[in-house]
C-alpha positions, 0 to 999 in steps of 0.5 A: 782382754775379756772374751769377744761376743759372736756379735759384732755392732755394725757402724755404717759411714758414707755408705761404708760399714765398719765391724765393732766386736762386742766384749763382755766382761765379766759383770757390767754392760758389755763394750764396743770396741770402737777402733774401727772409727779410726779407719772410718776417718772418724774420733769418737766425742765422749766429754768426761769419758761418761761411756767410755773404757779406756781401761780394762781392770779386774780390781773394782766393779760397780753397779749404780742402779744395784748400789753394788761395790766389789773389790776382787768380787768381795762386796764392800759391807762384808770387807768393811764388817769382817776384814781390817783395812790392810786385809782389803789392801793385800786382796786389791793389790794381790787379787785375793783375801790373804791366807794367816800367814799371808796376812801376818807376813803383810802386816809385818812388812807394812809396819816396818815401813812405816817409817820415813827417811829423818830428813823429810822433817826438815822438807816440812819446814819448807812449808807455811804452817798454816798450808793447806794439809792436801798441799803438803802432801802433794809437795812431800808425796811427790818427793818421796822418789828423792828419797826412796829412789833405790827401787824405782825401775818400774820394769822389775815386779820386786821394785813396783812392790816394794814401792806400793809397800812403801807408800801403803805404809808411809801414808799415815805418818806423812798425814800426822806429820801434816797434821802435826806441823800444822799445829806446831806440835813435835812429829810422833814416830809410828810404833810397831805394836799398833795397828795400822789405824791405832798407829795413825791416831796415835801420830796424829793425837800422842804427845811426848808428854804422855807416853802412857796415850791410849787409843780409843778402840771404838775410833780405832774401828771407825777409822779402820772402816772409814779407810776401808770404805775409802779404799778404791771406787773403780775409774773415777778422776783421781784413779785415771789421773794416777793411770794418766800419768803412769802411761807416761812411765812416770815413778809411782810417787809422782803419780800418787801425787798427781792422784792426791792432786785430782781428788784434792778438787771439791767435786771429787775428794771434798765432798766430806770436807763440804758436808760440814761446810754446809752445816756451819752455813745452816748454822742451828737446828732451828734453820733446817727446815728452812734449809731443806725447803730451799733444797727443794726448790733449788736454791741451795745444794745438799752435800752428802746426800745422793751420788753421781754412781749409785743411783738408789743407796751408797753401800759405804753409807750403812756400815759407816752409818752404824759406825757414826752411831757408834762414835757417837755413842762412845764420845757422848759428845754434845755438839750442836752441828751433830744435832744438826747433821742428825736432823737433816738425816731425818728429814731425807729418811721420811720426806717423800720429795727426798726419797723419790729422788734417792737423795740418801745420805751418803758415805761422805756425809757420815765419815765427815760426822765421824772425823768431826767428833773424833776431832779432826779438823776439816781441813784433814778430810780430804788427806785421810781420803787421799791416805786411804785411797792409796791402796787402790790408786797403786793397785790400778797402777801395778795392775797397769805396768803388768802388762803391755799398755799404751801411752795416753793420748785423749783425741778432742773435738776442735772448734777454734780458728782454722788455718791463717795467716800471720799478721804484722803487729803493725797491720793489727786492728 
């Protein structure tokens, strides 16, 4: 528990006053300790849980009004300009950056997990080809406990990491292997001598019939960053889901699995995928401007501009800015929805009526221009989210069965019918 203030809030009920210690953490606003309600006869009313800390976490901070994101204190655009995705992992997992031979024990035991038990390809087959990627990985990561059910005592420390090791490490081939059966094209087997990104790409694009593929190095560090940018985002839905289902002492993967179900909603993990969503409907760039004028009187949405956390600019959003600029640059692509996505970025960078509202671009609507151009349908958006999310989704989870925690119990506010008698069908009007 963080240390406890001097100062206590005093709530006065019925006459009766009832103490509630302040703590401070060691950034962010400090908490009431709102226990005392109970003895009060009172439950507290918070719909969407918009002021309450029902955890106590030293993984992520936030601050919206600064546009500050922190994982173990470090800021986002330094892990994200000088660390590689696995790098950011280890210190979410572990609290700190690895030391070198931290670093390359990790890697090595990542790549060797890489791997998934032979008859998880025939568990693909039991799905529709044309299924939703997000359900496929809802079924398979949810079922990966009835293969890998060796280490899943949650009360040994060894069993808890070698389960986050493992689902780490197995997401991108679970995803390719979404991606691949989609298509109708044979599994490609992860390779030791790529990276965990070049290994992904290599899954998702190679084929048998060239064993000479090569990974663009430039997509290769974009897809590095866009699962660094995506790693975690403190208690956000998918995050208290994974924690939700883990008070019960649910197995990791079947909390992994309800996190993959949480972010799959379309105000929460789709937001990249919307992003294009809203192109395709804008359609040219003749029809911006039009767009943007019914943005202002609020007649349609704007996907990929704004956050609901970060109140003046999304920190994620100039790295992968700077890395969209560059994809493109590699690719030369000439792709009339990327002229579009371009001038809408324009317009929200120099129109008054967007920036006095901080309607910025966000990291969603440049990692949905990226995953675009590398050729990645949209339907695959939200799994590499759910793949890059991974790391901080177990994170909460381990730090969570660390330590003595409770199981959740959400109280409500009632407004239904009270107490009253049964009625024989025969006497109903």
């Amino acid at each position: 528990m963080s240390n406890t203030s001097q100062k206590n809030a005093t709530l006065l009920v019925d006459g009766n006053e009832y103490e509630l210690p302040i703590i401070n953490g060691t950034l962010g606003r400090p908490v009431l300790d709102i226990s005392a309600l109970q003895d009060a006869g009172y439950w507290s009313y918070d719909p969407g849980f918009k002021v309450t800390a029902p955890v106590e976490s030293k993984i992520t901070f936030i601050d919206g009004n600064k546009g500050e994101l922190l994982h173990r204190g470090y800021p986002i655009d330094q892990l994200a300009e000088k660390a590689e995705y696995l790098e950011v992992c280890y210190a979410l997992l572990h609290g700190e950056l690895p030391t070198q031979q931290q670093k390359d024990d990790f890697y090595d035991t990542v790549k060797h997990h890489a791997g998934v038990h032979e008859q998880l390809r025939k568990f693909y087959e039991g799905f529709r080809r044309d299924a939703h990627p997000m359900a496929t990985m809802v079924g398979v990561v949810g079922a990966l406990s009835a293969f890998y059910h060796d280490n899943l005592d949650i009360s040994d420390e060894r069993h808890r990491e070698i389960t986050a090791i493992r689902l780490i490490a197995k997401m991108p081939t679970l995803v390719a292997m979404s991606y691949k059966y989609s298509k109708g094209e044979p599994f490609m087997y992860p390779r030791n001598d790529f990276s965990y990104a070049e290994n992904f790409l290599y899954m998702m694009f190679a084929t048998p019939a060239d064993p000479q593929y090569k990974v663009n190095p430039v997509l290769v560090n974009a897809m590095d960053k866009i699962f660094t940018l995506h790693a975690d985002h403190e208690q956000n839905a998918s995050t208290s889901t994974v924690r939700l289902a883990g008070s019960t002492g649910a197995n990791p993967y079947a909390c992994i699995a309800a996190g993959i179900t949480a972010l799959w909603g379309p105000l929460h993990g789709g937001a990249n995928e919307a992003v294009l969503e809203m192109l395709d409907e804008i359609g040219t760039v003749d029809n911006v401007d039009d767009f943007m004028e019914k943005v202002k009187r609020k007649e349609v949405k704007l996907m990929g501009f704004g956050h609901r956390v970060y109140r003046n600019f999304d920190p994620r959003a100039k790295v992968m800015k700077e890395t969209c600029d560059q994809v493109l640059g590699e690719l030369g692509i000439n792709d009339p929805k990327l002229e579009l996505a371009m001038k809408l970025e324009k317009i929200a960078l120099e129109d008054d009526y967007f920036i006095e509202r901080n309607l910025y671009p966000n990291v969603d609507f440049y990692s949905g221009i990226i995953l675009k151009a590398m050729g990645i349908p949209t339907s695959m958006f939200t799994v590499i989210f759910a793949l890059a999310r991974t790391a901080g989704w177990i994170s909460h989870w381990l730090e969570m069965q660390s330590a003595p925690f409770k199981i959740s119990r959400p109280r409500q506010l009632y407004t239904g019918e009270t107490k009253r008698e049964f009625i024989n069908i025969e006497d109903r009007q």
